[in-house]
Biopython code that builds the backbone (N, CA, C, O; Angstrom):
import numpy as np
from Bio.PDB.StructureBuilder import StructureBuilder

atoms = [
    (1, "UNK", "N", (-10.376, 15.440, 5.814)),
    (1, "UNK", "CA", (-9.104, 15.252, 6.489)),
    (1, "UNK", "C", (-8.130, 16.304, 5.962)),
    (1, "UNK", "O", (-8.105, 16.490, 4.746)),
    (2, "UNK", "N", (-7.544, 16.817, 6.542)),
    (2, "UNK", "CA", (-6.581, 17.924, 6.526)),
    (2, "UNK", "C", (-5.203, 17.108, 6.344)),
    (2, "UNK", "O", (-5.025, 16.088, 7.010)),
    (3, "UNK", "N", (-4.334, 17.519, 5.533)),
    (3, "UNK", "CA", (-3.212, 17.178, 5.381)),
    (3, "UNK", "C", (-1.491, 18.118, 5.782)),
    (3, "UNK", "O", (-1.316, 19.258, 5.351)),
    (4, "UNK", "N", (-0.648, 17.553, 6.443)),
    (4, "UNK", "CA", (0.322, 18.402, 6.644)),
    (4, "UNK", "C", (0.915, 18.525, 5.263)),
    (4, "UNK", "O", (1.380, 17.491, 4.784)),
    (5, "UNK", "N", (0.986, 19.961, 4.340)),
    (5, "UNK", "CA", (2.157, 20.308, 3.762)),
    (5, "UNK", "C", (3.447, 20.020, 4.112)),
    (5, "UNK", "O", (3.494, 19.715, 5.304)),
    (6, "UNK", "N", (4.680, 19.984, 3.487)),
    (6, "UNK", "CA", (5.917, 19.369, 3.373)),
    (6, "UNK", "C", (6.599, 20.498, 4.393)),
    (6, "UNK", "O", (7.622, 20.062, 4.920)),
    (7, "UNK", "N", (6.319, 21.584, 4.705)),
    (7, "UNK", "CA", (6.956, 22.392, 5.621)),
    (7, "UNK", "C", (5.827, 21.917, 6.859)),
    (7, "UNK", "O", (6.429, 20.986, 7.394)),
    (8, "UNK", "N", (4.707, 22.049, 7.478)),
    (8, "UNK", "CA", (4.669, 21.493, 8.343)),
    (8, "UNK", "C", (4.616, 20.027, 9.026)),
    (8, "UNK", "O", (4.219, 19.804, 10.169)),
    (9, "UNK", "N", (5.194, 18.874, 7.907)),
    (9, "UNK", "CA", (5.127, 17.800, 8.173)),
    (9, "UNK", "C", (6.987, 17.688, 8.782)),
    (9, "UNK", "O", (7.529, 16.952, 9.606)),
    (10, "UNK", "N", (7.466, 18.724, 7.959)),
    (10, "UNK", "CA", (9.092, 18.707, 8.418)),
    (10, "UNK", "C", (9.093, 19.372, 9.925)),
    (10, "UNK", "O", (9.970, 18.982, 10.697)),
    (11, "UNK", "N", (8.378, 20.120, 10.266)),
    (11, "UNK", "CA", (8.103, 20.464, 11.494)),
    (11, "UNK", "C", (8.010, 20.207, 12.597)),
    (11, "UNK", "O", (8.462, 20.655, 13.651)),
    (12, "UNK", "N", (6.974, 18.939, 12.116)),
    (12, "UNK", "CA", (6.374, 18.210, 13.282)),
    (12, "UNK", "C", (7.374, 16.913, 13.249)),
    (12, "UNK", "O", (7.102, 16.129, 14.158)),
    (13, "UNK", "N", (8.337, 16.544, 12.518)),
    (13, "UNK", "CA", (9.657, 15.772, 12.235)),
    (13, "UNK", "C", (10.416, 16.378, 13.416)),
    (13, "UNK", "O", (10.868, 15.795, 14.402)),
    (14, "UNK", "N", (10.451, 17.518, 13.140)),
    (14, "UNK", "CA", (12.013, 18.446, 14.271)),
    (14, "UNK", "C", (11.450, 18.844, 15.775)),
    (14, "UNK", "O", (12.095, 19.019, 16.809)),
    (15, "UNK", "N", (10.010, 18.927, 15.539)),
    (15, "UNK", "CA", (9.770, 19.126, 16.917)),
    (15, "UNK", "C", (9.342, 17.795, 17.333)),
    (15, "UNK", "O", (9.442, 17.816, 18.559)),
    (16, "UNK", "N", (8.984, 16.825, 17.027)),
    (16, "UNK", "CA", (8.856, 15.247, 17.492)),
    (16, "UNK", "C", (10.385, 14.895, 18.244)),
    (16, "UNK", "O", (10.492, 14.053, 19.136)),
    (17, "UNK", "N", (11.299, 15.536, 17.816)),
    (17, "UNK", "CA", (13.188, 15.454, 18.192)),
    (17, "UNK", "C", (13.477, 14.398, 17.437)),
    (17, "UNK", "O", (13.900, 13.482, 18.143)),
    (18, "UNK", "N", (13.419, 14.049, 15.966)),
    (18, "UNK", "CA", (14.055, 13.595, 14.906)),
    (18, "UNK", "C", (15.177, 14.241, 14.874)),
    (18, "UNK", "O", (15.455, 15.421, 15.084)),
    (19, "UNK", "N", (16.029, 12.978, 14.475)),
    (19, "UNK", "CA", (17.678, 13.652, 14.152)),
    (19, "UNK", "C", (17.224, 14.350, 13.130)),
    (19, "UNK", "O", (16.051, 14.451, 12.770)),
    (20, "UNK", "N", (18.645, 15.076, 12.428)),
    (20, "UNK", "CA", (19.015, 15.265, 11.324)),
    (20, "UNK", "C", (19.026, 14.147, 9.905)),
    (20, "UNK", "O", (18.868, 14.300, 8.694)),
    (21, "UNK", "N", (19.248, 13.219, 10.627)),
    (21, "UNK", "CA", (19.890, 11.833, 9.365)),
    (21, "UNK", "C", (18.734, 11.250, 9.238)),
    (21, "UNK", "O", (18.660, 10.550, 8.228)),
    (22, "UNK", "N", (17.420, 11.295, 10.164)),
    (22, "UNK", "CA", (16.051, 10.988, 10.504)),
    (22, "UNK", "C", (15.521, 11.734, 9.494)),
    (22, "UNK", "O", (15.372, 11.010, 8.510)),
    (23, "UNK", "N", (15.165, 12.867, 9.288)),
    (23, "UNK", "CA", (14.621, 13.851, 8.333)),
    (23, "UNK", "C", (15.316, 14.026, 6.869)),
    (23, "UNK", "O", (14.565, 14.448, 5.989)),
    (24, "UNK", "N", (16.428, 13.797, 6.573)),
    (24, "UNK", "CA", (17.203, 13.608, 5.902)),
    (24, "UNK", "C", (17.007, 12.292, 4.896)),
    (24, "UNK", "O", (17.309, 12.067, 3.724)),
    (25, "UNK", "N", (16.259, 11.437, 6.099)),
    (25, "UNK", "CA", (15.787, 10.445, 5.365)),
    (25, "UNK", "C", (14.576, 10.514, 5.159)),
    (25, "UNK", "O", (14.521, 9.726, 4.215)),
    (26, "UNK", "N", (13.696, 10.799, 5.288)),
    (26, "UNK", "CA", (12.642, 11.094, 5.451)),
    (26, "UNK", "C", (12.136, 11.713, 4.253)),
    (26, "UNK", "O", (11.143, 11.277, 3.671)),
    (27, "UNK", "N", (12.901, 12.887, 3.802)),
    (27, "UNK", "CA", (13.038, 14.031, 2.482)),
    (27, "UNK", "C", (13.437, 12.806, 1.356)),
    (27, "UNK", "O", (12.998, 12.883, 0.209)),
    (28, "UNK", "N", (14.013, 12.054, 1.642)),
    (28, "UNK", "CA", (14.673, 11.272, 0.482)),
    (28, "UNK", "C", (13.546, 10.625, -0.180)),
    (28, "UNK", "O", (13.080, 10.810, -1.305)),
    (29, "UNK", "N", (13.161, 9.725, 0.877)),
    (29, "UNK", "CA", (12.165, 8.761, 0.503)),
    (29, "UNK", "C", (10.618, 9.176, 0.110)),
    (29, "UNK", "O", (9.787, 8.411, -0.379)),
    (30, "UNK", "N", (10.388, 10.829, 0.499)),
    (30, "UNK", "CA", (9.474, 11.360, -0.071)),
    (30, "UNK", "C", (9.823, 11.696, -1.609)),
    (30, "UNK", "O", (8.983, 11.751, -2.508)),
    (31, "UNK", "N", (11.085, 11.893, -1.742)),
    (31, "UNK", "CA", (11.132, 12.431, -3.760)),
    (31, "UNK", "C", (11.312, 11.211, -3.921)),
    (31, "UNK", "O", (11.243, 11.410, -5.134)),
    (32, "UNK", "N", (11.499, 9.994, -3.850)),
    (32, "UNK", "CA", (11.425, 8.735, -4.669)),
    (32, "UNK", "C", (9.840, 8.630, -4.629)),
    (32, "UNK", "O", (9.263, 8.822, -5.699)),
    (33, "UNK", "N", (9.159, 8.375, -3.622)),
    (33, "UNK", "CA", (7.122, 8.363, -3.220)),
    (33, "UNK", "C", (6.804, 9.076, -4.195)),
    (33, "UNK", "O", (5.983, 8.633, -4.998)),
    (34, "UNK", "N", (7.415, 10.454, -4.385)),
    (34, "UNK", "CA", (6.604, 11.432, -5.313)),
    (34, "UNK", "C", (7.087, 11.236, -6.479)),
    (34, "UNK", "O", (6.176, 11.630, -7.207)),
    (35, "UNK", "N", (8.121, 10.803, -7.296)),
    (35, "UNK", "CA", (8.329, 10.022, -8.184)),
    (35, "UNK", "C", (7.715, 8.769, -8.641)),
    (35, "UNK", "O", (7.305, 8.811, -9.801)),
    (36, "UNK", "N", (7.552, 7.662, -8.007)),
    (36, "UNK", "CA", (6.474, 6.963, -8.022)),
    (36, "UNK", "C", (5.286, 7.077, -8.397)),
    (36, "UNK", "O", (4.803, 6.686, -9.459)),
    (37, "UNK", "N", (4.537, 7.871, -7.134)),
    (37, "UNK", "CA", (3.113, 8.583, -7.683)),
    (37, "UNK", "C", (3.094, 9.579, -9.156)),
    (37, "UNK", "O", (2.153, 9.806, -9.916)),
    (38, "UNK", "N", (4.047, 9.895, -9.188)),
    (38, "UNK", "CA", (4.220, 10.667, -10.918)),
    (38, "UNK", "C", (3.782, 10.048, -11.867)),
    (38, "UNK", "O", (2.912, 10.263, -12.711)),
    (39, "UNK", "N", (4.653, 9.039, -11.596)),
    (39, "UNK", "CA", (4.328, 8.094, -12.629)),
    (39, "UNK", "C", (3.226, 7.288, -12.784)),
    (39, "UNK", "O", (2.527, 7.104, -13.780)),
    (40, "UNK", "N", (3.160, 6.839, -11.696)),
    (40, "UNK", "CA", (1.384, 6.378, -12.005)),
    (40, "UNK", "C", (0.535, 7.022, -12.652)),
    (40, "UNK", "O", (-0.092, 6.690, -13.658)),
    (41, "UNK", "N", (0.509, 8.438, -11.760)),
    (41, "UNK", "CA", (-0.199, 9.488, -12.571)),
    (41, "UNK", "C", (-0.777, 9.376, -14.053)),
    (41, "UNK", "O", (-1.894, 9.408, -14.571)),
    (42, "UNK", "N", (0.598, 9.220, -14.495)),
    (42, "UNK", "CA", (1.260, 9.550, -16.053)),
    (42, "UNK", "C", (0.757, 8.582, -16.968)),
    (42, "UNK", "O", (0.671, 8.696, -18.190)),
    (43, "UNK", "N", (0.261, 7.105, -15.870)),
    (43, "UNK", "CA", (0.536, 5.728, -16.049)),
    (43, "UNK", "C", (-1.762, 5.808, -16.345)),
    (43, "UNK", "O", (-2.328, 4.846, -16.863)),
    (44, "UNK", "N", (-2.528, 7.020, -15.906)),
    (44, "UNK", "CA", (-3.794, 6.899, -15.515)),
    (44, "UNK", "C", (-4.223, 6.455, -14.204)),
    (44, "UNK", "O", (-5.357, 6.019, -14.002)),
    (45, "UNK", "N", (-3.531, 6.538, -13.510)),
    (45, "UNK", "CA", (-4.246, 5.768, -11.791)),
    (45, "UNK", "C", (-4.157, 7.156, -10.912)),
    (45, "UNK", "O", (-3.301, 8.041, -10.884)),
    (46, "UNK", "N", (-5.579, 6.953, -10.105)),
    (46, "UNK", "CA", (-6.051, 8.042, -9.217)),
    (46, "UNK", "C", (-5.279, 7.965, -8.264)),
    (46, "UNK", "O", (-5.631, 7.115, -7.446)),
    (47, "UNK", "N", (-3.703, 8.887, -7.846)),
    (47, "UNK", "CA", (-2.840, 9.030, -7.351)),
    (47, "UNK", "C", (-3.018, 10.130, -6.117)),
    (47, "UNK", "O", (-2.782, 11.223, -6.633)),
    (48, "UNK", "N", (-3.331, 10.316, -4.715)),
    (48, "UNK", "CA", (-3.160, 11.436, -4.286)),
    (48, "UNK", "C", (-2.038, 11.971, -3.817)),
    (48, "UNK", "O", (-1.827, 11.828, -2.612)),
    (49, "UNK", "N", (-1.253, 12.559, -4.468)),
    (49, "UNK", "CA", (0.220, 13.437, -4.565)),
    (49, "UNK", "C", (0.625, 13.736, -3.274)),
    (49, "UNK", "O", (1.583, 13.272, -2.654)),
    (50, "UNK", "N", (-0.305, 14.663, -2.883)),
    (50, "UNK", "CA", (-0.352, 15.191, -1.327)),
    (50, "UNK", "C", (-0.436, 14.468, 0.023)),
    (50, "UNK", "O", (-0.059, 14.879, 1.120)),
    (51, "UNK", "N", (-1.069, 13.184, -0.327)),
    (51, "UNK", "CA", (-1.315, 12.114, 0.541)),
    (51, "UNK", "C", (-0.167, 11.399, 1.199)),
    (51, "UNK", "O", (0.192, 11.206, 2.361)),
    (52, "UNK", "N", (0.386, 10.994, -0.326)),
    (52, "UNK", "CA", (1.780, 9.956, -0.386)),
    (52, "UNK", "C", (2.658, 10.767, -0.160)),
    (52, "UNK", "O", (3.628, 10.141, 0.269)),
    (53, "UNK", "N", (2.977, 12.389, -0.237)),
    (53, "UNK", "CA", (4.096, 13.042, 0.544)),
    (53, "UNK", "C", (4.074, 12.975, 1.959)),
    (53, "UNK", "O", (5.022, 12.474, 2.564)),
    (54, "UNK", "N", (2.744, 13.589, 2.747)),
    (54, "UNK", "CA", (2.662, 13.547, 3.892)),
    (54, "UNK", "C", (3.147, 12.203, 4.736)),
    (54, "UNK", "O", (3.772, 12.115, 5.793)),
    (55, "UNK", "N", (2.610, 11.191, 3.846)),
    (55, "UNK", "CA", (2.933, 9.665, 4.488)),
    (55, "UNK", "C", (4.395, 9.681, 4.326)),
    (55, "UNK", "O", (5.273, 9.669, 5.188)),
    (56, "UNK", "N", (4.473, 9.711, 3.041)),
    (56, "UNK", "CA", (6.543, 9.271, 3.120)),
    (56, "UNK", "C", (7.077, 10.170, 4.001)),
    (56, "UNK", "O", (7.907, 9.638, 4.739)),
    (57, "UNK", "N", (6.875, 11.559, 4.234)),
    (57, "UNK", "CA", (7.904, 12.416, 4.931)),
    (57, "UNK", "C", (7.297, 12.018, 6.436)),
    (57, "UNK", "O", (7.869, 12.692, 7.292)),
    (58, "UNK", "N", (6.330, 11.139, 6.982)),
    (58, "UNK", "CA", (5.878, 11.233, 8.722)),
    (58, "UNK", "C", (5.996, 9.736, 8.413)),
    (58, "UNK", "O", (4.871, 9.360, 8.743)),
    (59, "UNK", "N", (6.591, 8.734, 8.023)),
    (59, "UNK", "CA", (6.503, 7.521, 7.906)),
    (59, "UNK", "C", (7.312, 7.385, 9.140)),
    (59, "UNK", "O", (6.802, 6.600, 9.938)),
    (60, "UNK", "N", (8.552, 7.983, 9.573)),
    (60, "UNK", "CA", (9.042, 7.465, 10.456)),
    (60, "UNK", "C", (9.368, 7.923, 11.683)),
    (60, "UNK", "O", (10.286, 7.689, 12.469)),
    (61, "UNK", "N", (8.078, 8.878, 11.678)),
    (61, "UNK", "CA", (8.055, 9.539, 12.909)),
    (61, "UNK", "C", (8.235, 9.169, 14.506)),
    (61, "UNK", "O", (8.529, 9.949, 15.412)),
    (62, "UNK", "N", (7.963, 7.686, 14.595)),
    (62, "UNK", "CA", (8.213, 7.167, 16.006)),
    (62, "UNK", "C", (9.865, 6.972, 15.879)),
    (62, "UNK", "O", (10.450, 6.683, 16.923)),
    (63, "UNK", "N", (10.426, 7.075, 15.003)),
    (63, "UNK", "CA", (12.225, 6.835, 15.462)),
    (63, "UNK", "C", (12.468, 8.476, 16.154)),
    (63, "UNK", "O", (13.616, 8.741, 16.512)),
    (64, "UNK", "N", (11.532, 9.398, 16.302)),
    (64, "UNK", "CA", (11.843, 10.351, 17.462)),
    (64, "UNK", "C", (11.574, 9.723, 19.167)),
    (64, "UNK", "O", (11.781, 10.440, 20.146)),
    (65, "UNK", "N", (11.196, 8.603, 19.251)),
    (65, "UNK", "CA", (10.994, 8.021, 20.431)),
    (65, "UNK", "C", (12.149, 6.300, 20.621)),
    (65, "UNK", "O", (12.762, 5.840, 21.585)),
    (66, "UNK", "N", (11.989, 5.864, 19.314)),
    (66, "UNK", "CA", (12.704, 4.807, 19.169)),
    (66, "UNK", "C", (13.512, 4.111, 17.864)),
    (66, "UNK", "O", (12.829, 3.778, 16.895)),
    (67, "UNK", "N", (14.288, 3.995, 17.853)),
    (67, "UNK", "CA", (14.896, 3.503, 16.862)),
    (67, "UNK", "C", (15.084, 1.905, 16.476)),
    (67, "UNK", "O", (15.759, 1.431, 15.562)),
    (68, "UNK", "N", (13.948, 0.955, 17.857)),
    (68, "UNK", "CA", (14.113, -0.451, 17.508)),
    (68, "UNK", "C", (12.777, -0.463, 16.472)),
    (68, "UNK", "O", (12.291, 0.558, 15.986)),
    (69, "UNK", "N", (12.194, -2.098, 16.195)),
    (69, "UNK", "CA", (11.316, -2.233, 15.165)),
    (69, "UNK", "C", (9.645, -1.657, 16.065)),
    (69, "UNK", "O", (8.511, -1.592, 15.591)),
    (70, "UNK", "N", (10.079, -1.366, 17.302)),
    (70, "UNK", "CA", (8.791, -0.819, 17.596)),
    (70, "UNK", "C", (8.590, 0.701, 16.896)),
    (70, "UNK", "O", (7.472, 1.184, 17.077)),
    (71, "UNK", "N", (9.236, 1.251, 16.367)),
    (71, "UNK", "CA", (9.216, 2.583, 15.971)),
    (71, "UNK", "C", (7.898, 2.923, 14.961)),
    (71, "UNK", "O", (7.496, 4.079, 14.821)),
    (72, "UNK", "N", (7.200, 1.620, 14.191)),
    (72, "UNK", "CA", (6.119, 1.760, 13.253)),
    (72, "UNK", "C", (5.069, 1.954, 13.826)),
    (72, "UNK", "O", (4.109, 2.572, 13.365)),
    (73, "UNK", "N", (5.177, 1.272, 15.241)),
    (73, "UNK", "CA", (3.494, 1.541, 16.117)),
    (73, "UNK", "C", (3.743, 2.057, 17.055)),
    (73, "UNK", "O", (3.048, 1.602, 17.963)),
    (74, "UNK", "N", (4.838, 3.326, 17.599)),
    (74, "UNK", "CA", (4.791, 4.084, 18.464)),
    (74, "UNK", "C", (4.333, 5.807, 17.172)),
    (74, "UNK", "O", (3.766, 6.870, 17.428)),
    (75, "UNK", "N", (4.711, 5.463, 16.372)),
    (75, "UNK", "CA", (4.971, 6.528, 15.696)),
    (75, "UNK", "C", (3.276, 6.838, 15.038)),
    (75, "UNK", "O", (3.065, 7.806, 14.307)),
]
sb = StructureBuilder()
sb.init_structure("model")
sb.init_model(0)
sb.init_chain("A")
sb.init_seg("    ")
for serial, (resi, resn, name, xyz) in enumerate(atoms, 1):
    if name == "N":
        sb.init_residue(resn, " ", resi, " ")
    sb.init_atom(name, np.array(xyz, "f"), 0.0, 1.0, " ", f" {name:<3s}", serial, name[0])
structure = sb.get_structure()
């Protein structure tokens, strides 16, 4: 499985037509994820770094289509 890097996962954020405050959040909640996973790391647990960025920064990719609670399974 191929993973989006943090520049093309922001990408596919802006071209999906994510706001600004969408991606904005998005960036946030990836340095807390990757903080997290740090620590585990740190902690001995098989952490994939790259995994848990891609997920936190495309977690909320359907609020480019919707912003109600359907946004988790359009996205």
């Amino acid at each position: 499985m191929s993973l989006p890097g943090r520049g093309e996962a922001l990408g596919i954020l802006r071209d999906a037509g994510c706001s600004r405050g969408v991606v904005r959040h998005c960036v946030n909640v990836a340095g807390l994820a990757a903080r997290i996973g740090g620590e585990l790391v740190d902690a001995g647990f098989d952490v994939d770094l790259a995994l848990v960025e891609a997920g936190a920064l495309l977690h909320d990719l359907g609020r480019s289509v919707t912003h109600g609670i359907g946004h988790g399974a359009v996205g």
